[in-house]
SETIVO-587722 format. One line per field, with one value per atom (N, C-alpha, C): x, y, z; atom name. Coordinates in nm, 3 decimals, always signed. Layout:
REM residues N
X = (X / ...)
Y = (Y / ...)
Z = (Z / ...)
atom = (CA / ...)
//
This chain:
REM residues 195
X = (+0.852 / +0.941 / +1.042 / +1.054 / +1.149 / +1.288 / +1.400 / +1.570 / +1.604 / +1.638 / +1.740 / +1.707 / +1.558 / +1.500 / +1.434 / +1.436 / +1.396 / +1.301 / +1.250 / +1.138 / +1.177 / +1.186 / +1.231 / +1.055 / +1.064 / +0.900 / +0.920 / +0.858 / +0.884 / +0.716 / +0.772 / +0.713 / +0.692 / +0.614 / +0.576 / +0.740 / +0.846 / +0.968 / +1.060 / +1.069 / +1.152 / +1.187 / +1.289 / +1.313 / +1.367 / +1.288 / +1.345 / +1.348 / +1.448 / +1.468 / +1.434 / +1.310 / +1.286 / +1.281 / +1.312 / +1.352 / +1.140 / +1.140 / +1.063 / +0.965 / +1.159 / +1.084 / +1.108 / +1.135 / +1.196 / +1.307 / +1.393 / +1.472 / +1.571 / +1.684 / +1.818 / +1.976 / +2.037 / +2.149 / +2.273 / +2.275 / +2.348 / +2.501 / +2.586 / +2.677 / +2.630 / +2.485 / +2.490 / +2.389 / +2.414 / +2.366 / +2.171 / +2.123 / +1.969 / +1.856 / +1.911 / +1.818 / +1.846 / +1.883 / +1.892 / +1.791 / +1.717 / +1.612 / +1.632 / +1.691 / +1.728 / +1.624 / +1.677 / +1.536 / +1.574 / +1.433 / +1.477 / +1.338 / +1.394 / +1.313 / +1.254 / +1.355 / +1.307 / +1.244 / +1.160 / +1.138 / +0.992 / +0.907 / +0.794 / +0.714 / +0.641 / +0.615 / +0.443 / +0.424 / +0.273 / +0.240 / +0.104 / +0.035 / -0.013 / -0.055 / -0.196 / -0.073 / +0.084 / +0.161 / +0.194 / +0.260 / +0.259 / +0.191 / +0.056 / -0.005 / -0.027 / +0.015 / -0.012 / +0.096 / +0.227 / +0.354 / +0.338 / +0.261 / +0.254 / +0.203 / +0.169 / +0.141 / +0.269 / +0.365 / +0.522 / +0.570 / +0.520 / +0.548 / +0.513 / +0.561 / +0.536 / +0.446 / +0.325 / +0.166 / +0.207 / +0.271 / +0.256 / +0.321 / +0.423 / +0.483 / +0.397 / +0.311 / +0.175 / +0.072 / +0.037 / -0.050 / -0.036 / +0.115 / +0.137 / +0.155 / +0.228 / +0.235 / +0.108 / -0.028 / -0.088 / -0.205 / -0.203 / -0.205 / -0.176 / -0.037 / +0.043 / -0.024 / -0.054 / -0.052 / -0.212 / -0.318 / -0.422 / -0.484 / -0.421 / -0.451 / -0.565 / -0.644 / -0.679 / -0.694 / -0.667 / -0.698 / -0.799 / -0.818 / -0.922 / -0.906 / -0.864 / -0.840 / -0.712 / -0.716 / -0.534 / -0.438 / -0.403 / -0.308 / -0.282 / -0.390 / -0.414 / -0.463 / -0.361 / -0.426 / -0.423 / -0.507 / -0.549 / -0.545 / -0.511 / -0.517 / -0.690 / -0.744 / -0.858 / -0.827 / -0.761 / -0.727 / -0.646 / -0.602 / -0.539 / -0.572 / -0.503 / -0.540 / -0.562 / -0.669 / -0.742 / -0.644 / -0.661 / -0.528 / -0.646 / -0.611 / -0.739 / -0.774 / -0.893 / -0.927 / -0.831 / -0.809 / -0.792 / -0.864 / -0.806 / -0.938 / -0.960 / -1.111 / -1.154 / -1.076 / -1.100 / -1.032 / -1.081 / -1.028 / -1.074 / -1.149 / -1.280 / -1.328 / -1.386 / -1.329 / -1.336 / -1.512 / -1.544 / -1.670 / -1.691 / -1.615 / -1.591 / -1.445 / -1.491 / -1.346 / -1.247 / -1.082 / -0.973 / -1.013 / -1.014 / -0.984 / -0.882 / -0.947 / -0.784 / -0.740 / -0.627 / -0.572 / -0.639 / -0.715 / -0.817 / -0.705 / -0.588 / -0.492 / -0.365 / -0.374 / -0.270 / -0.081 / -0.088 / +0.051 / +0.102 / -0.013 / -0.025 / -0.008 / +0.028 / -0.006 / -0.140 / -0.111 / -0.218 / -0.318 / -0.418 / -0.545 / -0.518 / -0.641 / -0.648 / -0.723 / -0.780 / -0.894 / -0.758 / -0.680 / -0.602 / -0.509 / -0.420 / -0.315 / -0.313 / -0.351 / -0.413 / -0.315 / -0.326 / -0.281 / -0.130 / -0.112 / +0.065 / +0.130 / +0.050 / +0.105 / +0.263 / +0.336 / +0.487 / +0.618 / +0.486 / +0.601 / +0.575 / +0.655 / +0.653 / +0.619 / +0.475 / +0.457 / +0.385 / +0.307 / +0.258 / +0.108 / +0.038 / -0.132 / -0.163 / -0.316 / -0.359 / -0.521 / -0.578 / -0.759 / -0.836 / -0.952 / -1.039 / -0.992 / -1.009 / -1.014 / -1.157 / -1.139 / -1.271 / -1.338 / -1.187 / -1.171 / -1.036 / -0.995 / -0.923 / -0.934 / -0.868 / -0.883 / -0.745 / -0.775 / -0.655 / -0.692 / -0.592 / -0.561 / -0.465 / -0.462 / -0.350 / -0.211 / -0.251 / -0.113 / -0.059 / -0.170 / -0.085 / -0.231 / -0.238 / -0.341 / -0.335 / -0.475 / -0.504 / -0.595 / -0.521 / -0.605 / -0.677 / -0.788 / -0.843 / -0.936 / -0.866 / -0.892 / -0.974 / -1.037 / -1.117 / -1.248 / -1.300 / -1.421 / -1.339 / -1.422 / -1.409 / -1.413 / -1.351 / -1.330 / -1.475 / -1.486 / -1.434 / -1.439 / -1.528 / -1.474 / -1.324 / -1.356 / -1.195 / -1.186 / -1.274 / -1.175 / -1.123 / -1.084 / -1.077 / -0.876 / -0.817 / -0.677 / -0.640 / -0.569 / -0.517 / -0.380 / -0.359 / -0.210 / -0.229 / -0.113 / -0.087 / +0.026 / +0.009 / +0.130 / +0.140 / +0.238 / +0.290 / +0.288 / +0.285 / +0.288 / +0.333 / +0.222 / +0.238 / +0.105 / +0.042 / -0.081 / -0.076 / -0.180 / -0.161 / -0.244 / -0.210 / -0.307 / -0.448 / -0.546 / -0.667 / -0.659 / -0.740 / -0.704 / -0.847 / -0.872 / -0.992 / -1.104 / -1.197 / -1.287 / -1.290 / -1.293 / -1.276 / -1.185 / -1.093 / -0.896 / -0.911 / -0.789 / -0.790 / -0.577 / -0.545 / -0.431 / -0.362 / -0.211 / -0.178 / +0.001 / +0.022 / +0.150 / +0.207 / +0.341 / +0.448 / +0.473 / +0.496 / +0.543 / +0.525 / +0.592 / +0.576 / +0.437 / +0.330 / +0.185 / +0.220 / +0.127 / +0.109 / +0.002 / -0.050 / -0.191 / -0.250 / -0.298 / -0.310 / -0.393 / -0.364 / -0.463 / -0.504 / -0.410 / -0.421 / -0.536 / -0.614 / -0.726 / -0.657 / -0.624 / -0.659 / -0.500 / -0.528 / -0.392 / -0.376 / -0.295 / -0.171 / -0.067 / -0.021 / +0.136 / +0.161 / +0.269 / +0.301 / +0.423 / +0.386 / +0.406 / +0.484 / +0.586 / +0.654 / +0.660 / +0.647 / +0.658 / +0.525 / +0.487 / +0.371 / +0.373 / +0.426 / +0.460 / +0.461 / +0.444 / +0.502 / +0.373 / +0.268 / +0.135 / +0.119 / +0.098 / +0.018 / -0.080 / -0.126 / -0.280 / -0.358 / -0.413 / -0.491 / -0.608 / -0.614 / -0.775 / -0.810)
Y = (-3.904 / -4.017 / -3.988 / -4.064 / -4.023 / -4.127 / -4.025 / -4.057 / -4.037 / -4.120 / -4.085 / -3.981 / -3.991 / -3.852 / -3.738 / -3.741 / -3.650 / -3.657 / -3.568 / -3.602 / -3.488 / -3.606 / -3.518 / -3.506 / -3.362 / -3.362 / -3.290 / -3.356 / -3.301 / -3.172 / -3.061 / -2.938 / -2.884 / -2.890 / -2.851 / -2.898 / -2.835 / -2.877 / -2.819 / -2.864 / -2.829 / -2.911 / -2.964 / -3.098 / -3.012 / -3.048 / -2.944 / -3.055 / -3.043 / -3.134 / -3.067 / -3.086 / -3.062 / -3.151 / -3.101 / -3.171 / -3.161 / -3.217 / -3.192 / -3.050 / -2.944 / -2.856 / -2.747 / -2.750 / -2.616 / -2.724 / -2.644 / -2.661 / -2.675 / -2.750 / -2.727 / -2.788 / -2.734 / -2.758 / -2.852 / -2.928 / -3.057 / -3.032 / -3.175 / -3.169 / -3.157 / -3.243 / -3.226 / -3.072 / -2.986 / -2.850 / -2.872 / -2.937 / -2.997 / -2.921 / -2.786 / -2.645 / -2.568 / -2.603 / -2.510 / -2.577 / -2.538 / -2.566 / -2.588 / -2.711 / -2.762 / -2.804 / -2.696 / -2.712 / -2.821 / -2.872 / -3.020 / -3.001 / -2.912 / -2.882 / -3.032 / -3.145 / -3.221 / -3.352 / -3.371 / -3.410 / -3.406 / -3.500 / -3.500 / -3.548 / -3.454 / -3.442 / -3.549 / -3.593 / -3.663 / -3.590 / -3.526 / -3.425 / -3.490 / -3.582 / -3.646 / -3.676 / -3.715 / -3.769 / -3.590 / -3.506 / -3.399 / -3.324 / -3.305 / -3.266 / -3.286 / -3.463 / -3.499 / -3.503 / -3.426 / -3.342 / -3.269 / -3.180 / -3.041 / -3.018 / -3.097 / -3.079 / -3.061 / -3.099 / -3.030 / -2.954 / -2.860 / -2.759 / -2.592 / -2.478 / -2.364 / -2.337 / -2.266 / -2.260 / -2.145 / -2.068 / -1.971 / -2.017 / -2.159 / -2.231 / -2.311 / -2.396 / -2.482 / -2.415 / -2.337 / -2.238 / -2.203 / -2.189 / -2.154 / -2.267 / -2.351 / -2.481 / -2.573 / -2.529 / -2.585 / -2.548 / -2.380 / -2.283 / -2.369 / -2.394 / -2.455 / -2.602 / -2.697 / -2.843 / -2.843 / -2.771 / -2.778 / -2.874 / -2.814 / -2.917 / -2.875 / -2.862 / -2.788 / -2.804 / -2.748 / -2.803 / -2.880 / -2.994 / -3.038 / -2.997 / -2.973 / -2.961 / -2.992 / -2.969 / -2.943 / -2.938 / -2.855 / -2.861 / -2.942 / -3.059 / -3.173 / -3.094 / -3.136 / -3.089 / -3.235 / -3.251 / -3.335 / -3.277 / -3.342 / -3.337 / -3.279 / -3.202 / -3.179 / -3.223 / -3.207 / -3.154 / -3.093 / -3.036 / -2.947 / -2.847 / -2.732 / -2.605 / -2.521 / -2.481 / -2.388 / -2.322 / -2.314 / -2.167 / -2.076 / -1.946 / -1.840 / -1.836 / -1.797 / -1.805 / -1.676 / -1.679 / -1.619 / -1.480 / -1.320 / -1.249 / -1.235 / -1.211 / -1.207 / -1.121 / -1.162 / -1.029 / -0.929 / -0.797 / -0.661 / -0.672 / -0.622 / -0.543 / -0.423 / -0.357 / -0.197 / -0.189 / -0.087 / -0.043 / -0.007 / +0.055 / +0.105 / +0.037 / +0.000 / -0.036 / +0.119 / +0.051 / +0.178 / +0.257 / +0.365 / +0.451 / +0.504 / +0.520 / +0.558 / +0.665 / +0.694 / +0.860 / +0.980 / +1.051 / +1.151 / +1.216 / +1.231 / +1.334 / +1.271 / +1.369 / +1.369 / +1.322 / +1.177 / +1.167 / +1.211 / +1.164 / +1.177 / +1.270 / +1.386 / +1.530 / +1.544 / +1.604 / +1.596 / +1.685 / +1.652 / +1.723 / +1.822 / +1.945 / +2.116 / +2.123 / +2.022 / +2.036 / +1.963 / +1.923 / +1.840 / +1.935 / +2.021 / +2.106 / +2.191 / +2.250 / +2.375 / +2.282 / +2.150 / +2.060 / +2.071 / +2.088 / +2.046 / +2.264 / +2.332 / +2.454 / +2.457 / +2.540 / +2.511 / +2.463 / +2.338 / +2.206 / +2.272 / +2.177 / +2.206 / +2.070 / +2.126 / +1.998 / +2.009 / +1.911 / +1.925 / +1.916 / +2.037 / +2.018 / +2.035 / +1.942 / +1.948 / +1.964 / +2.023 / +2.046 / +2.095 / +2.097 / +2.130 / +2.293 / +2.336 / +2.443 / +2.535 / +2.616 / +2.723 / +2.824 / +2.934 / +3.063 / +3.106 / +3.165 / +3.244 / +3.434 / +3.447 / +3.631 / +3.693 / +3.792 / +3.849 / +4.004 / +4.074 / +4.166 / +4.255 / +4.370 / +4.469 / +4.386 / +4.307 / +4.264 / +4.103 / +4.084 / +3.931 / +3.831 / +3.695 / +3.614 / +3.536 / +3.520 / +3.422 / +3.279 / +3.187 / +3.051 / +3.026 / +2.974 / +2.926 / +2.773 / +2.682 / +2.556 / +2.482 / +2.434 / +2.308 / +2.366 / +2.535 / +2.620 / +2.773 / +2.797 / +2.959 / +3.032 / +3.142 / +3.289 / +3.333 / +3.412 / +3.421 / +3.336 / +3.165 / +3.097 / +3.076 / +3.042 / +3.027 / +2.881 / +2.816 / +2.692 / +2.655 / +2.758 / +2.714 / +2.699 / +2.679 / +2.663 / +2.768 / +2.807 / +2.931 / +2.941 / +2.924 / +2.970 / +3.102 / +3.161 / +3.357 / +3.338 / +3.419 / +3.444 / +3.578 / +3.657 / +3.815 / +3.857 / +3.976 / +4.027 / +3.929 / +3.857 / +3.774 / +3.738 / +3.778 / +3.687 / +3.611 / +3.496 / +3.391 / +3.318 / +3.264 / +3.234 / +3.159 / +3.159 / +3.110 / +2.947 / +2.946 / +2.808 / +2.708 / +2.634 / +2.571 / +2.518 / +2.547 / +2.584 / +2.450 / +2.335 / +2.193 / +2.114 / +2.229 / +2.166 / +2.105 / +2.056 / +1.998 / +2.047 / +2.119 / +2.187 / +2.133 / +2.140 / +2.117 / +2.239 / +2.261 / +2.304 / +2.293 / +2.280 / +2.290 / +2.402 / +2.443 / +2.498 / +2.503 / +2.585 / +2.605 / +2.678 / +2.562 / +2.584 / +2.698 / +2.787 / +2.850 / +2.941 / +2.968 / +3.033 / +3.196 / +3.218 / +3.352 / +3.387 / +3.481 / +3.545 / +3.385 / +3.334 / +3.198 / +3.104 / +3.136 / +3.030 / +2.996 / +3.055 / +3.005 / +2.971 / +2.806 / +2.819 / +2.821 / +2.889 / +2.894 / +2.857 / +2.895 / +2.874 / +2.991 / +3.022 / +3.158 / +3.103 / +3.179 / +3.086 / +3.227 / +3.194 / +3.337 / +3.249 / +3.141 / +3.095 / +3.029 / +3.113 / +3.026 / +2.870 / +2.824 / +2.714 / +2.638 / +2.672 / +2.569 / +2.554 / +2.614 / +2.505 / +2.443 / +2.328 / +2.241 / +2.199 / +2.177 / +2.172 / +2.003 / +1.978 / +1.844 / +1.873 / +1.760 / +1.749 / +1.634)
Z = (+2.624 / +2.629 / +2.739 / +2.832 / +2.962 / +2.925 / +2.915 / +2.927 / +3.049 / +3.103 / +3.187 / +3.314 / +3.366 / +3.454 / +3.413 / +3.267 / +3.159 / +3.045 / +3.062 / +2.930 / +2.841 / +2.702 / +2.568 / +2.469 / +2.454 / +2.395 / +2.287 / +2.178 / +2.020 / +2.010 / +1.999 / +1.985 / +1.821 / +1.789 / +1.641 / +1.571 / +1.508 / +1.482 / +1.586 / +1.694 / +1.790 / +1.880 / +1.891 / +2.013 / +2.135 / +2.243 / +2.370 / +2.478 / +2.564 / +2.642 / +2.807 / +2.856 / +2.947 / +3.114 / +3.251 / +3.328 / +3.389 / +3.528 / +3.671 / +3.647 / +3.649 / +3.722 / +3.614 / +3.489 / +3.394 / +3.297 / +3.234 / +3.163 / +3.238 / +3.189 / +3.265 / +3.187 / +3.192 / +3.077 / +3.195 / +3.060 / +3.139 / +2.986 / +3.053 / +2.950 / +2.789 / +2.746 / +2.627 / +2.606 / +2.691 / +2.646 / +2.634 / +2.687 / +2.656 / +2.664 / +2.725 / +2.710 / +2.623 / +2.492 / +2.342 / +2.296 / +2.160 / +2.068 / +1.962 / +1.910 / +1.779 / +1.690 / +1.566 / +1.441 / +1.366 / +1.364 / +1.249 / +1.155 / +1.070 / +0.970 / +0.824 / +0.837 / +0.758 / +0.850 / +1.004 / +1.064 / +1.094 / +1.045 / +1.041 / +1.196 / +1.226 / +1.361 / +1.356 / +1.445 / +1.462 / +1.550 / +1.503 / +1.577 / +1.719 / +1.702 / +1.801 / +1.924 / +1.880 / +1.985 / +2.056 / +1.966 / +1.978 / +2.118 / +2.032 / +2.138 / +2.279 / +2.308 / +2.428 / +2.546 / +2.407 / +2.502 / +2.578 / +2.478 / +2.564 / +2.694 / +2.751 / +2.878 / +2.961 / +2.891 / +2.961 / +2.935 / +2.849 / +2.833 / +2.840 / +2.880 / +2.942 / +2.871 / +2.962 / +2.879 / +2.729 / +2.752 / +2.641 / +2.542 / +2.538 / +2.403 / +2.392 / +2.473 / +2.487 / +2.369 / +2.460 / +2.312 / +2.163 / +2.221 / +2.032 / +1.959 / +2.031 / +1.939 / +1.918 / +2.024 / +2.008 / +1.871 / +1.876 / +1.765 / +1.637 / +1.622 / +1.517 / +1.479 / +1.572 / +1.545 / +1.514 / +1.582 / +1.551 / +1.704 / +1.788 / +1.964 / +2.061 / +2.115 / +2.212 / +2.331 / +2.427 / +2.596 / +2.605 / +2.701 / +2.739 / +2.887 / +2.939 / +3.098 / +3.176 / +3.249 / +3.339 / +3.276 / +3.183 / +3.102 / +2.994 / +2.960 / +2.909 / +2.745 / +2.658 / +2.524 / +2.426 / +2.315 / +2.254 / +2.107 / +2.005 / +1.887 / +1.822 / +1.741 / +1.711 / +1.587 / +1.494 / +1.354 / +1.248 / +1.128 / +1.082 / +1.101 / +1.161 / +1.136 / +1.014 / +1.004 / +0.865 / +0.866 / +0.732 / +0.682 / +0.707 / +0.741 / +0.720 / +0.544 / +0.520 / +0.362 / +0.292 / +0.190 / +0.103 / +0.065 / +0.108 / +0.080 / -0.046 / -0.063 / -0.163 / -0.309 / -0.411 / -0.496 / -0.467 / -0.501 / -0.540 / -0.647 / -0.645 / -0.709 / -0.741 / -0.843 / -0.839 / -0.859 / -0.830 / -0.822 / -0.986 / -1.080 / -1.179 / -1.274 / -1.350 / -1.448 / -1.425 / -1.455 / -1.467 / -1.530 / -1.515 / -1.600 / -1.727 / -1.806 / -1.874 / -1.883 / -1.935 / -1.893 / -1.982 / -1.937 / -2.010 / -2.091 / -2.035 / -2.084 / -2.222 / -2.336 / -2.422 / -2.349 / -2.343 / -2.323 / -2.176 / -2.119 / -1.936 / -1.922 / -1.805 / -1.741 / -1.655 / -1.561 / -1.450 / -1.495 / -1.425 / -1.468 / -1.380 / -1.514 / -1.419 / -1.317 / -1.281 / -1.135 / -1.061 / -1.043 / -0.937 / -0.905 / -0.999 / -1.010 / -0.905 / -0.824 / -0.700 / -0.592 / -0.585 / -0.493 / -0.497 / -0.597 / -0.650 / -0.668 / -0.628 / -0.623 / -0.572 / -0.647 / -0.596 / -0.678 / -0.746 / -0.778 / -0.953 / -0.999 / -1.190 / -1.226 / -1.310 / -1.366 / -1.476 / -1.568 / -1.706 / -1.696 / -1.678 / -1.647 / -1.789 / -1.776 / -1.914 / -1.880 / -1.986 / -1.956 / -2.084 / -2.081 / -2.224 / -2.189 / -2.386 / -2.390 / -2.314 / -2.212 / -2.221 / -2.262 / -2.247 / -2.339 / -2.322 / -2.438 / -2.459 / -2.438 / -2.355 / -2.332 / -2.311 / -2.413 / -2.431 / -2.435 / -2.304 / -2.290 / -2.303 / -2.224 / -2.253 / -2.207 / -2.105 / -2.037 / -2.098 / -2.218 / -2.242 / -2.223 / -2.303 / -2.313 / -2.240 / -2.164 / -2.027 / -2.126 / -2.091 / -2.155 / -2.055 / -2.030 / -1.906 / -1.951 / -1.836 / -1.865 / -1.756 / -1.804 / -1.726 / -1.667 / -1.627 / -1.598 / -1.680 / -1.687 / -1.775 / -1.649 / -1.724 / -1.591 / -1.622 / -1.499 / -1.358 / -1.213 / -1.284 / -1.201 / -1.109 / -0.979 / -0.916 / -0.926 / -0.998 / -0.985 / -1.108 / -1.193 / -1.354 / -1.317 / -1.447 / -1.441 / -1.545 / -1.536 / -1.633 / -1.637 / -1.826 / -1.873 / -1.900 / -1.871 / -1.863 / -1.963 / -2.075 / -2.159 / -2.168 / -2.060 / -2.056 / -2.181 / -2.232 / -2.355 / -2.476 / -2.455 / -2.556 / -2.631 / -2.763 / -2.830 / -2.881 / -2.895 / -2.970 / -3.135 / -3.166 / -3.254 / -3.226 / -3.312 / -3.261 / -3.202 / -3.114 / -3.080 / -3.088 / -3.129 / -3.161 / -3.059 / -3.035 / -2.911 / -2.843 / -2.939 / -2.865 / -2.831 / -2.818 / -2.805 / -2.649 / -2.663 / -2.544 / -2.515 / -2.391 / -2.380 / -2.291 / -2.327 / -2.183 / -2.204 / -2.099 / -2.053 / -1.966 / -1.966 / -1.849 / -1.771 / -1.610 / -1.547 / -1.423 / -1.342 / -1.216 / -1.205 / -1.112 / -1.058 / -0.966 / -0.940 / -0.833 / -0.858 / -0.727 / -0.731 / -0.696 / -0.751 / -0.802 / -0.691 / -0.572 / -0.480 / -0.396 / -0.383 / -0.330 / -0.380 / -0.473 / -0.545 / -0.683 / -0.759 / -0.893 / -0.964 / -0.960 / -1.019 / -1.155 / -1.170 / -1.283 / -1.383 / -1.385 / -1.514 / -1.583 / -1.574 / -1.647 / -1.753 / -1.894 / -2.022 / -2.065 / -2.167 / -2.235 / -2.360 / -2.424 / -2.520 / -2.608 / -2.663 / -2.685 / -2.804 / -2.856 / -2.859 / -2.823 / -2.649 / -2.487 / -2.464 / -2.549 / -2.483 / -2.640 / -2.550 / -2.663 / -2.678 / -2.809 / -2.875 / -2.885 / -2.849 / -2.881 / -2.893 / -3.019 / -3.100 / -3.104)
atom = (N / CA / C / N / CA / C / N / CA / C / N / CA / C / N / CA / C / N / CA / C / N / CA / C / N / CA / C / N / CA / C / N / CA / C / N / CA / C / N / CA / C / N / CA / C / N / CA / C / N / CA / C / N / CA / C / N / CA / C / N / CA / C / N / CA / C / N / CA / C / N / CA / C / N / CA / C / N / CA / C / N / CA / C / N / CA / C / N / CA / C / N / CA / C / N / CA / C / N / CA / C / N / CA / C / N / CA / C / N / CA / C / N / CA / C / N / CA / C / N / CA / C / N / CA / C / N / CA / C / N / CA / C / N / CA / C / N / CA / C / N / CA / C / N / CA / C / N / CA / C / N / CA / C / N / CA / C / N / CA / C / N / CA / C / N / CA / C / N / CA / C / N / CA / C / N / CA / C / N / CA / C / N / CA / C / N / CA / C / N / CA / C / N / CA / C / N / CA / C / N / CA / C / N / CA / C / N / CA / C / N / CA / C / N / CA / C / N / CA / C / N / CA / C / N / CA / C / N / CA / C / N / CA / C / N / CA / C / N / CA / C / N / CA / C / N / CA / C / N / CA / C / N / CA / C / N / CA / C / N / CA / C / N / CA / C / N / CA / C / N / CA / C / N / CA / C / N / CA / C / N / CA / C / N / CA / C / N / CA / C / N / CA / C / N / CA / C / N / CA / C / N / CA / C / N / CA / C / N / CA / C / N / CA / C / N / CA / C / N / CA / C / N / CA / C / N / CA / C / N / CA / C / N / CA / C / N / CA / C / N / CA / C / N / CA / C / N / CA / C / N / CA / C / N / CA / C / N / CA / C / N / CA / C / N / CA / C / N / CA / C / N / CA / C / N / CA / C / N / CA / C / N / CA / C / N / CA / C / N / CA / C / N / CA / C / N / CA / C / N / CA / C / N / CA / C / N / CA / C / N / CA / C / N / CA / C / N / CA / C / N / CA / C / N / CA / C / N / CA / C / N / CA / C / N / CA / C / N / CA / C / N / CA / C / N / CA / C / N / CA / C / N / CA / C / N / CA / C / N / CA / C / N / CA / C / N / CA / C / N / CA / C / N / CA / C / N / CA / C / N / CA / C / N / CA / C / N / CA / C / N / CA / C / N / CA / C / N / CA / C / N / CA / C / N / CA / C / N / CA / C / N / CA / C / N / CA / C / N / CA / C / N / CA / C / N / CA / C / N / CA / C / N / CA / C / N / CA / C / N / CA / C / N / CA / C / N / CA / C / N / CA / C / N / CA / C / N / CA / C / N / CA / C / N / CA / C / N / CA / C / N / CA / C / N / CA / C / N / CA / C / N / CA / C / N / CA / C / N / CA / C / N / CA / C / N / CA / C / N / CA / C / N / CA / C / N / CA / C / N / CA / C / N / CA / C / N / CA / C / N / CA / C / N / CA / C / N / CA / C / N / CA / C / N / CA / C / N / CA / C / N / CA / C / N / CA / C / N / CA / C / N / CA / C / N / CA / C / N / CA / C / N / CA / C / N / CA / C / N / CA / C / N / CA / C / N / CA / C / N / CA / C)
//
């Protein structure tokens, strides 16, 4: 629409007042970009603005309106632009899992990872061995596997513990000869029993 030497061209929601040769600011300021968000734009007129306008706002607005070039700068209304689809849901390969463990606590195959930190590992009973120096629980592979988990209670024995228990205890992980982790227990109480 030409004012006054000027063509005013409505851009997706953007009224920009462009001259000839570029933009150019006159008394009413006519090179700012005033949003008129409750201003319903007609695509098909839209589009056949943009030919006055700088190719890389051309594009996007043409992006926006659903326009496409036909030639010399000449763009034309096609349509609404597709929303991209929706991705699909997730689906797990396997339903959740639920927590193998008595009242959450990380499992004894994961624990090696968390060496350092203090935390509450839990695992099937394997064996119980008790020596001169105090009873080794060993959870999740039996000794002398290195990948089993083992509570150490220093001069300490315990009572029998039931071959299909399932254990867990608190403490600072760390690994024995750098493979096999640990927990070192002085209370025996501090492991606990699940059946």
């Amino acid at each position: 629409m030409a004012l006054g030497g000027r063509v005013v061209a409505v851009l997706g929601l953007a009224l920009v007042t462009l001259t000839g040769c570029g933009t150019s600011a006159s008394s009413t300021d006519s090179s700012q970009v005033y949003d008129k968000p409750d201003v319903e734009v007609d695509p098909v007129k839209a589009c056949g603005m943009l030919v006055a306008a700088p190719s890389s706002l051309a594009q996007q607005k043409a992006a926006e309106l659903g326009c496409v070039e036909v030639g010399d700068g000449r763009w034309e209304y096609q349509g609404p632009v597709a929303a991209p689809a929706p991705p699909a849901p997730a689906t797990p390969a396997d339903p959740p899992a639920t927590d193998p463990y008595p009242e959450g606590g990380m499992g004894w195959d994961v624990a090696r990872q968390y060496a350092g930190t203090v935390q509450r590992v839990c695992g099937p009973l394997m064996s119980v061995r008790e020596t001169a120096d105090g009873t080794f629980v060993n959870v999740g592979r039996d000794y002398p596997s290195a990948d089993r988990f083992t509570f150490i209670f220093w001069d300490t024995y315990l009572q029998p513990i039931p071959s299909d228990a399932m254990v867990c205890g608190t403490g600072e992980i760390y690994l024995y000869e750098g493979v096999v982790a640990q927990i070192e227990m002085w209370d025996p109480a501090a492991l606990e029993i699940w059946r």
